[in-house]
ZADOTOR-683362 format. One record per residue (C-alpha): x, y, z; residue number from 1. Coordinates in nm, 2 decimals, decimal comma. Each point is the difference from the previous one (the first is absolute). Layout:
% residues N
+--------+--------+--------+-----+
!      x !      y !      z !   i !
+--------+--------+--------+-----+
!      X !      Y !      Z ! NUM !
...
+--------+--------+--------+-----+
% end
This chain:
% residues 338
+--------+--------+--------+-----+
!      x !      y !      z !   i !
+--------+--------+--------+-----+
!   0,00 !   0,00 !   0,00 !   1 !
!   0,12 !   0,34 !  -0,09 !   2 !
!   0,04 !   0,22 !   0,24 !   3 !
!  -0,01 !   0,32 !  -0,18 !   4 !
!  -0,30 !  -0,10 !  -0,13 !   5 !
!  -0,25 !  -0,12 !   0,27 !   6 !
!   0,00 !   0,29 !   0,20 !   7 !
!  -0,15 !   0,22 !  -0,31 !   8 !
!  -0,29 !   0,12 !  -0,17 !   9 !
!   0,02 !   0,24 !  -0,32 !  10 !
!  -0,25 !   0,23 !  -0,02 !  11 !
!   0,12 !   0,26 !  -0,21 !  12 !
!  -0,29 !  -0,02 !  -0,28 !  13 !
!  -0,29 !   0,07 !   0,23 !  14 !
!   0,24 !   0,28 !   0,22 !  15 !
!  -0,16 !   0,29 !   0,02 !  16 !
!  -0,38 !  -0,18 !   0,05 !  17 !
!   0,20 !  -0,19 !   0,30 !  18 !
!   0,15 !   0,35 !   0,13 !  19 !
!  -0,35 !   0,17 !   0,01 !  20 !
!  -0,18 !  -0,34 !   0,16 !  21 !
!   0,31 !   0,06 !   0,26 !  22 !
!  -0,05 !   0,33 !   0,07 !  23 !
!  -0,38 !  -0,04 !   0,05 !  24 !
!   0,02 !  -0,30 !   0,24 !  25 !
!   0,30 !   0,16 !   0,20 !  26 !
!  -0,09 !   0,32 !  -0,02 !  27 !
!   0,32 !   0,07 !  -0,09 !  28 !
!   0,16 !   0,21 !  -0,23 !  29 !
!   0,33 !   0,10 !  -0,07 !  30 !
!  -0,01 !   0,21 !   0,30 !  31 !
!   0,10 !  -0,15 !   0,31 !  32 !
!  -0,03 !   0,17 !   0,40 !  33 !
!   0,30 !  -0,13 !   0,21 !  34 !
!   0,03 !   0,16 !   0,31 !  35 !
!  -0,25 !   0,27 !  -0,06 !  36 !
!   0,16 !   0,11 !  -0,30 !  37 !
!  -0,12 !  -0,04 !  -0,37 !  38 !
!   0,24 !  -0,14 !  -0,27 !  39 !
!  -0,04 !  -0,01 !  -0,32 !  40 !
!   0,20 !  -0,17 !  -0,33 !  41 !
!   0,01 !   0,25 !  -0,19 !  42 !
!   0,07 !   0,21 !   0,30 !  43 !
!   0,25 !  -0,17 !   0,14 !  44 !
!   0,21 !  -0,03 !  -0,38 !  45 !
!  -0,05 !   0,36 !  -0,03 !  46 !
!   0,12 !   0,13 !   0,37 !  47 !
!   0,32 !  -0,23 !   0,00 !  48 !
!   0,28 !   0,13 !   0,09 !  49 !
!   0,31 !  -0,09 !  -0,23 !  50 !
!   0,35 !   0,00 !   0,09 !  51 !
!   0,19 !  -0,08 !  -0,35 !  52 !
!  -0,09 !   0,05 !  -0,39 !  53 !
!  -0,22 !  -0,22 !  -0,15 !  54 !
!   0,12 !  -0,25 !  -0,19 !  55 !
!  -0,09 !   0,02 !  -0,41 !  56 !
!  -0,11 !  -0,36 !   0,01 !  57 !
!  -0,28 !   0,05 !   0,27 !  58 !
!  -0,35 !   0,10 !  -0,09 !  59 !
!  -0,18 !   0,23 !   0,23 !  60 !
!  -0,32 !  -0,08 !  -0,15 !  61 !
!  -0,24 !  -0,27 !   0,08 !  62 !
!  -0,26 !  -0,17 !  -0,24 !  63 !
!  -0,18 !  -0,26 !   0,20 !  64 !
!  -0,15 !  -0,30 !  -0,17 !  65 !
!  -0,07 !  -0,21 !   0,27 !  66 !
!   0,07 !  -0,20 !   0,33 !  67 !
!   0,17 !  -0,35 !   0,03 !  68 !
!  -0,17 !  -0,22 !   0,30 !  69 !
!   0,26 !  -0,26 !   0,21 !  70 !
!  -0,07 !  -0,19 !   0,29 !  71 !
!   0,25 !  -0,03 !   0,25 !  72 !
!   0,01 !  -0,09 !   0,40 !  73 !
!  -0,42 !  -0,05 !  -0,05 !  74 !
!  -0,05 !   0,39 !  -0,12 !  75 !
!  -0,12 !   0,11 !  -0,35 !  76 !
!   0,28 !   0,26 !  -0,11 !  77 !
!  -0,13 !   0,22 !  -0,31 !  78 !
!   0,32 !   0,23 !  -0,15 !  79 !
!  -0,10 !   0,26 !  -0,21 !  80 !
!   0,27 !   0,05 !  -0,27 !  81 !
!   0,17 !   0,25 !  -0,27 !  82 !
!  -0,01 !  -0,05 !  -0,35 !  83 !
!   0,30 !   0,25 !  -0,07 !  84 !
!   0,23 !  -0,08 !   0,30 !  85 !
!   0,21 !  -0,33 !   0,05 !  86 !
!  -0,02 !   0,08 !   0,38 !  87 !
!  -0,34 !  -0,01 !   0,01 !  88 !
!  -0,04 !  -0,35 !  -0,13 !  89 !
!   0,02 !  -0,33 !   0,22 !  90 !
!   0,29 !  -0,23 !  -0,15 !  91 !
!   0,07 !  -0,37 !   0,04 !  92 !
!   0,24 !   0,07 !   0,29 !  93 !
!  -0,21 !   0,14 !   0,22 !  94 !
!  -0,28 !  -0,30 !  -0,02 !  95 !
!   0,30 !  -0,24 !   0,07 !  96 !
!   0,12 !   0,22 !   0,27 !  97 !
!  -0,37 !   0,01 !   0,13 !  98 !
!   0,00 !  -0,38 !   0,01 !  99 !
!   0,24 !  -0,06 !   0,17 ! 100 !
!  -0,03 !   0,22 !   0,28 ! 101 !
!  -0,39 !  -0,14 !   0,05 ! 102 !
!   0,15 !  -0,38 !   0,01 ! 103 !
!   0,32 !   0,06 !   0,23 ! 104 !
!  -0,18 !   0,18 !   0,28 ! 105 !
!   0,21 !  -0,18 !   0,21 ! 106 !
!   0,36 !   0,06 !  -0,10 ! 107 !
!  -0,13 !   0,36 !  -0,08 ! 108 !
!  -0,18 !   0,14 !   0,29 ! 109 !
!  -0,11 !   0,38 !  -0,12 ! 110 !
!  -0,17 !   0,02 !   0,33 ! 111 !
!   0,05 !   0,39 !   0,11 ! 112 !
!   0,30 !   0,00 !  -0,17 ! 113 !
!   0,12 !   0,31 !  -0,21 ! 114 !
!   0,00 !  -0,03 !  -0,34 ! 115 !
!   0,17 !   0,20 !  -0,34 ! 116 !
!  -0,15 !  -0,08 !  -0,32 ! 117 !
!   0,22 !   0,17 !  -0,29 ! 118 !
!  -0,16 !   0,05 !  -0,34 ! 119 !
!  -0,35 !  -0,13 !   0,16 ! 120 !
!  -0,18 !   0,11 !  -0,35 ! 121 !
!  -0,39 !  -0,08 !   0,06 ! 122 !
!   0,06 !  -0,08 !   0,32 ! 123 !
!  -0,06 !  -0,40 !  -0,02 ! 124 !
!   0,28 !  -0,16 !   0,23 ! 125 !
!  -0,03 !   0,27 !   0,26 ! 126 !
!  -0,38 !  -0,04 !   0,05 ! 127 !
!   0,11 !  -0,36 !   0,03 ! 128 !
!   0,28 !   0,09 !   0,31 ! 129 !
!  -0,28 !   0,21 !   0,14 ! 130 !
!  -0,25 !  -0,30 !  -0,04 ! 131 !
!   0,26 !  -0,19 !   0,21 ! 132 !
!   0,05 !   0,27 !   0,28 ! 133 !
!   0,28 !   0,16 !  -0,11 ! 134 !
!   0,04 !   0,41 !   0,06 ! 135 !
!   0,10 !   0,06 !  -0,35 ! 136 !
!   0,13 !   0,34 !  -0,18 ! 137 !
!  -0,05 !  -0,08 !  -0,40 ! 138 !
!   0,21 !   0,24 !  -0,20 ! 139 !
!   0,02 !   0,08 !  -0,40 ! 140 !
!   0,01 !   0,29 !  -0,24 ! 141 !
!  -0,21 !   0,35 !   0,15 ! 142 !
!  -0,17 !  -0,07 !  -0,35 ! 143 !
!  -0,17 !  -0,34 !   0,10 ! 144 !
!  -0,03 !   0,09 !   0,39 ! 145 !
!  -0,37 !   0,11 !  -0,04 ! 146 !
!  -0,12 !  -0,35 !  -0,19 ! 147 !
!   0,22 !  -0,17 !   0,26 ! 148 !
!  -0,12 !   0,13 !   0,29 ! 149 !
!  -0,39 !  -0,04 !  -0,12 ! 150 !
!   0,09 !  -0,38 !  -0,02 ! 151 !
!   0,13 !   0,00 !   0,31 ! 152 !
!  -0,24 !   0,15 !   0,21 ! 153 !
!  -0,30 !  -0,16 !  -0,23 ! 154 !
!   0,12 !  -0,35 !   0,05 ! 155 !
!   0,10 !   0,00 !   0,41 ! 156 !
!  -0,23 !   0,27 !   0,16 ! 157 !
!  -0,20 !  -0,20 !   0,23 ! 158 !
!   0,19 !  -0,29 !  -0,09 ! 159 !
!   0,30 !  -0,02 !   0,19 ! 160 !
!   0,19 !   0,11 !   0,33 ! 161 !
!   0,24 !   0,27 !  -0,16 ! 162 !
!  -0,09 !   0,27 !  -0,26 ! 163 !
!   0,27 !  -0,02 !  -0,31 ! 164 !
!   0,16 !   0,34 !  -0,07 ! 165 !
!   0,14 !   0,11 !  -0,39 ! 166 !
!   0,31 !   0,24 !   0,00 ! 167 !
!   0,20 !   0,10 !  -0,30 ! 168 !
!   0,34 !  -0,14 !   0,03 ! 169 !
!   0,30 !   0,07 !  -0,22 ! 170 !
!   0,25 !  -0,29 !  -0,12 ! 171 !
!   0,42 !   0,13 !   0,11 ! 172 !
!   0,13 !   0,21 !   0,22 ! 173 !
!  -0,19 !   0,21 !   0,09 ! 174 !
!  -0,17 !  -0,24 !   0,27 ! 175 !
!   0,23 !   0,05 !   0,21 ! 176 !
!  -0,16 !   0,35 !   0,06 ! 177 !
!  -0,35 !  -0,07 !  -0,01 ! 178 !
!   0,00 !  -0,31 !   0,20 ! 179 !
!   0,28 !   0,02 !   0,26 ! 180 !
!   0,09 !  -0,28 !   0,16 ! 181 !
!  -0,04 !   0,13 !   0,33 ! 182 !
!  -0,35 !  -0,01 !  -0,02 ! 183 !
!  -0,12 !  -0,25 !  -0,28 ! 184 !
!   0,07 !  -0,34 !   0,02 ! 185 !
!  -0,22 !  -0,35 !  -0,18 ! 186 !
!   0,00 !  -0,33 !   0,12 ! 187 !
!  -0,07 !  -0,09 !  -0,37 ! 188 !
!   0,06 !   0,18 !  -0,34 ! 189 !
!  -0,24 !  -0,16 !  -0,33 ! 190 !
!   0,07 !   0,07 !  -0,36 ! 191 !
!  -0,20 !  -0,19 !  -0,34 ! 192 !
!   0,10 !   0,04 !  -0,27 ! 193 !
!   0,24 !   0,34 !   0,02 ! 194 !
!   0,24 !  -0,11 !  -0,25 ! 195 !
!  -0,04 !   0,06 !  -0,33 ! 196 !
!   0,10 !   0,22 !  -0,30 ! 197 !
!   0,07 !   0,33 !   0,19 ! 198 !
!   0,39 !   0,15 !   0,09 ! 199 !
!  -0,08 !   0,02 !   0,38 ! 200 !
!   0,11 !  -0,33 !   0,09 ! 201 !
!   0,28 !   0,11 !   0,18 ! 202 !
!  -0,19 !   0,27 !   0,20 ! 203 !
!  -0,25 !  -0,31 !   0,08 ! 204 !
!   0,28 !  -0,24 !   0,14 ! 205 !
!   0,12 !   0,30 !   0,19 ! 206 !
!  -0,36 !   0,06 !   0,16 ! 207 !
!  -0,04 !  -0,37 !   0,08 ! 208 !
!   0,33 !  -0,04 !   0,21 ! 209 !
!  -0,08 !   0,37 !   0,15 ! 210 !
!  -0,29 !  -0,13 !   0,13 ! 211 !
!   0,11 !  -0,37 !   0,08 ! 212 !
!   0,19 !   0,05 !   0,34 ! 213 !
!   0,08 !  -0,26 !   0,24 ! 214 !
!  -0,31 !  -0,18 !   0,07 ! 215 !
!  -0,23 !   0,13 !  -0,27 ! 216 !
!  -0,11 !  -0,27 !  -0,28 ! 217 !
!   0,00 !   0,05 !  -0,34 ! 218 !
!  -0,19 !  -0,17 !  -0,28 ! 219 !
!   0,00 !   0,07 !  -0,36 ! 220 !
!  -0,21 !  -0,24 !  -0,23 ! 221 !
!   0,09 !   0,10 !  -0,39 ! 222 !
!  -0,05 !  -0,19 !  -0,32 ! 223 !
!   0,26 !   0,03 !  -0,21 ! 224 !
!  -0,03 !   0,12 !  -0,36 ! 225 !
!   0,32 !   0,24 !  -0,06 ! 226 !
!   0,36 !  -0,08 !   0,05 ! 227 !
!  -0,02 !   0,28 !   0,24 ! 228 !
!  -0,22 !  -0,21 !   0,20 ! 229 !
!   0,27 !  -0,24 !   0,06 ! 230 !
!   0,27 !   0,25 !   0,05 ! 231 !
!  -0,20 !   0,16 !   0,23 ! 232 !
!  -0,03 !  -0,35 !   0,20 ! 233 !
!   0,36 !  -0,08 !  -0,01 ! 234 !
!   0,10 !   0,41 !   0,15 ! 235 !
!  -0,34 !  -0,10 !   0,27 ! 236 !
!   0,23 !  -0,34 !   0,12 ! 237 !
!   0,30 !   0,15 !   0,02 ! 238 !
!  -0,18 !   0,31 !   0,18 ! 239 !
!  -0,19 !  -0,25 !   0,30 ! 240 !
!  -0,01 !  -0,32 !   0,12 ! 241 !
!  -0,23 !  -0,14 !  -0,20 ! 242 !
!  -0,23 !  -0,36 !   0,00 ! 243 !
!  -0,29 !  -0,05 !  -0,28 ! 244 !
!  -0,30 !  -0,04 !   0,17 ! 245 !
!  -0,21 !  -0,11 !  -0,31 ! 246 !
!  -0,02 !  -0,09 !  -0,38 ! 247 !
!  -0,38 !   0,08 !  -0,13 ! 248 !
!  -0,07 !  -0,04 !  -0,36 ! 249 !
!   0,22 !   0,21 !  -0,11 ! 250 !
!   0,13 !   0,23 !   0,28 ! 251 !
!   0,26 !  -0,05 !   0,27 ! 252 !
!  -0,06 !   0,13 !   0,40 ! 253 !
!   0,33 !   0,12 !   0,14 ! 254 !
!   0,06 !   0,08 !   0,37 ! 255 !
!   0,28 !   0,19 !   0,06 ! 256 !
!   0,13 !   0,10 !   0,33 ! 257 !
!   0,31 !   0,26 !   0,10 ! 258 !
!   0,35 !  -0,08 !  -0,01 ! 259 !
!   0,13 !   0,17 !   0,34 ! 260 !
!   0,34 !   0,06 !  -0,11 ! 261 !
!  -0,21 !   0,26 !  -0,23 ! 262 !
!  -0,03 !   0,35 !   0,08 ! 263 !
!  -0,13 !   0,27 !  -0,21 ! 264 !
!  -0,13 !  -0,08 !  -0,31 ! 265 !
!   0,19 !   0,16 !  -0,30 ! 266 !
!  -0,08 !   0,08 !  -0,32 ! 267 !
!   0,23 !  -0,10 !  -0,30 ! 268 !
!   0,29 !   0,26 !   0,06 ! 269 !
!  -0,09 !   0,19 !  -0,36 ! 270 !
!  -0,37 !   0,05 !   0,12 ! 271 !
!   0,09 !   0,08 !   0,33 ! 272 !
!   0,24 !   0,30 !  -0,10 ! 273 !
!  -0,29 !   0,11 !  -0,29 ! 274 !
!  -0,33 !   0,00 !   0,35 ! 275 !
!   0,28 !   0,18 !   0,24 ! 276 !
!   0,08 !   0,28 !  -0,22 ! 277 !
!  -0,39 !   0,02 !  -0,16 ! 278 !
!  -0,07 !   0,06 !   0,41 ! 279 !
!   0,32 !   0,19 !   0,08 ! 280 !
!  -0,03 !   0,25 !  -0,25 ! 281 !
!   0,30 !   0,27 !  -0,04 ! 282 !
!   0,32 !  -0,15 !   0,16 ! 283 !
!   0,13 !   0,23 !   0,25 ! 284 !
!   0,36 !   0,14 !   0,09 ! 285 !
!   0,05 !  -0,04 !   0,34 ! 286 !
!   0,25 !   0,30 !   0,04 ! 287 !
!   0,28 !  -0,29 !   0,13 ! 288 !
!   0,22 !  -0,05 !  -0,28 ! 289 !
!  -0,18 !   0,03 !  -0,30 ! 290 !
!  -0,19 !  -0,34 !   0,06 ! 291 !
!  -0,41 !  -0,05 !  -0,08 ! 292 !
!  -0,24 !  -0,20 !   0,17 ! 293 !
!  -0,30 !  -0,18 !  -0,18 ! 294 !
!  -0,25 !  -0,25 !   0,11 ! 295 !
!  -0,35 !  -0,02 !   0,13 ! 296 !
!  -0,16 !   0,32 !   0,18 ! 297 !
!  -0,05 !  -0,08 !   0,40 ! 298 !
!  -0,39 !  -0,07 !   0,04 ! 299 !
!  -0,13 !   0,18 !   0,29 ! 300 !
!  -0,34 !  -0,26 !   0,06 ! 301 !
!  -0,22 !   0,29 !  -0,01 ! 302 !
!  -0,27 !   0,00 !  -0,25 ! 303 !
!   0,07 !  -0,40 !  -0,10 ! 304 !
!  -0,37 !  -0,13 !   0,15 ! 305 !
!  -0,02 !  -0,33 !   0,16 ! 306 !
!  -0,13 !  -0,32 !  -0,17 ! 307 !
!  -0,23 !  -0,25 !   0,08 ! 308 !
!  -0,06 !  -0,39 !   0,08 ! 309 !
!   0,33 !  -0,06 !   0,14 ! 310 !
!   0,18 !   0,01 !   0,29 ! 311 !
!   0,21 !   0,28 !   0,21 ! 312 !
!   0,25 !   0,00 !   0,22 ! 313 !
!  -0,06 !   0,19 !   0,30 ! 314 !
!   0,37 !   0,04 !   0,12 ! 315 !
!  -0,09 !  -0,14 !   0,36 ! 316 !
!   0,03 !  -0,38 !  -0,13 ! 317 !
!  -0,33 !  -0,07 !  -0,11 ! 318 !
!  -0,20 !   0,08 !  -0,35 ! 319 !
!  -0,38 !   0,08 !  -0,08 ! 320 !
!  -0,17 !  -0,11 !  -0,28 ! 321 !
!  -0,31 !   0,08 !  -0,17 ! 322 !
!  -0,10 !   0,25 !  -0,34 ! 323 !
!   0,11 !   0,31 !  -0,03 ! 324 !
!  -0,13 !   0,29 !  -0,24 ! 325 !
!   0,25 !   0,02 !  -0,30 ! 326 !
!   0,15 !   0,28 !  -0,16 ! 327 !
!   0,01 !  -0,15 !  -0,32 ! 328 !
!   0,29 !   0,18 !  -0,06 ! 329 !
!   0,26 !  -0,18 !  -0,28 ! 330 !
!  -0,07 !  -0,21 !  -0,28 ! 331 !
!   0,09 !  -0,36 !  -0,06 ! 332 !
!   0,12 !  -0,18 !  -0,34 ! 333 !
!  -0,28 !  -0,18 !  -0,14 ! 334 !
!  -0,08 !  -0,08 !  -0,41 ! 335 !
!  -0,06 !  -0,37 !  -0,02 ! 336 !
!   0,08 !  -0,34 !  -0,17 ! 337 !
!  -0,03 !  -0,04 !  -0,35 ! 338 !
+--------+--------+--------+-----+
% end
């Protein structure tokens, strides 16, 4: 038995009757009240904060044509899709990725635990987590935040123990200033299906081993179709200790765990030089010799916003967990598979 196939019903050719039917019987439109205060998709594309350019490969448009329906951990999930964004789509990764976390409950207890979801797309495999009882943060482009976070609060309101939260989330460097370490940590990082024909692969690894510290969990589940892909796996084995977890239908499950001779994540030394002096700006004489001084600008904290679904260190030895309100500040690196 397939199980990227079980777990899903197509229902693209009668959408938009099944969207109204929805509406009607939920009374629920695209406007959501969480907490006393009104959200809407379009609102919440158009209000987004957005720390870097966009990219010219990412669509801020949306044409939706329908909703795709899975069943997983006994809910109905219905995803509401793009038809001009490879983010917005669901991908064969992800239903892999969604299997196997419903069938090893045991050896992966999301119970309360803080959870990272990077390129989350529609939102499947983190509505999953949350299913589970995880406190999870699912991050993509600012572009596709507003469809995510609809599928997200649609699918789990009422539903389950912890309210997911979207936040826009840059791939690279500049993580380091958005989510400090000092105050974000996961107990387990998810990715489906990130790698594919895009030049941020590097800024990707870097992101997964920024966020992978000593007792965090990583898992990746990709199906290969470029030689990239397998590049990409062969820089991810050398990066962590890594064990394949699982081989379905096509795509692989990799766990990957940190190394703790590692320190701080690096960039290849030609990038690195090319994001310090984009941030650094103007080298300056320091009035000692003739010599400059370039590199990253100091951060001061102030402004940065917190995020949500994870957990923070208090600095007295214990940490809090539960969602936070986003800034939405950043924006990921997200196309799609071919």
């Amino acid at each position: 038995m397939d199980p990227l196939g079980t777990n899903h019903k197509d229902e693209k050719d009668t959408a938009f009757i099944t969207v109204e039917e929805e509406e009607d019987e939920k009374d629920d439109s695209e406007t959501t009240v969480i907490d006393g205060e009104e959200e809407s998709d379009d609102k919440a594309k158009e209000t987004e904060p957005r720390q870097q350019k966009e990219q010219a490969w990412a669509p801020t448009t949306y044409s939706k044509f329908g909703k795709e329906v899975f069943c997983y951990v006994g809910e109905e999930i219905s995803i509401f899709e793009a038809l001009d964004s490879y983010g917005a789509v669901t991908w064969p990764a992800a239903l892999a990725l969604c299997h196997y976390l419903e069938t090893n409950v045991e050896q992966l207890n999301l119970v309360d635990k803080a959870v990272l979801e990077l390129g989350a797309g529609p939102g499947l495999v983190s509505i999953v987590a949350t299913l589970l009882g995880a406190w999870v943060t699912a991050t993509d482009l600012p572009e596709i935040i507003g469809n995510l976070r609809a599928n997200l609060l649609r699918n789990t309101r009422g539903r389950c123990r912890n309210t997911p939260q979207a936040a826009a989330l840059s791939w690279g460097p500049d993580v380091e200033r958005i989510y400090p370490r000092s105050v974000y940590r996961y107990d387990y990082v998810l990715a489906a299906d990130v790698v594919y024909h895009h030049d941020y692969l590097e800024e990707l690894l870097f992101t997964m081993r920024y966020f992978c510290r000593p007792g965090t969990t990583l898992i990746w589940a990709n199906k290969v179709r470029l030689k990239t892909d397998l590049s990409f796996t062969e820089n991810f084995k050398n990066t962590f200790n890594t064990t394949l977890l699982a081989e379905i239908g096509e795509v692989n499950i990799l766990m990957g765990t940190c190394r703790e001779t590692e320190e701080k994540p690096e960039l290849d030394p030609g990038k690195q030089q090319e994001e310090e002096e984009t941030r650094a700006g103007p080298r300056k004489t320091t009035g000692r010799g003739g010599g400059a001084k370039a590199g990253p600008r100091k951060t001061t904290g102030r402004g940065e916003g917190t995020r949500a679904g994870l957990r923070k260190t208090t600095g007295r030895g214990g940490t809090t967990a539960g969602p936070r309100k986003t800034t939405g500040r950043g924006g990921g690196t997200r196309a799609g598979p071919r």
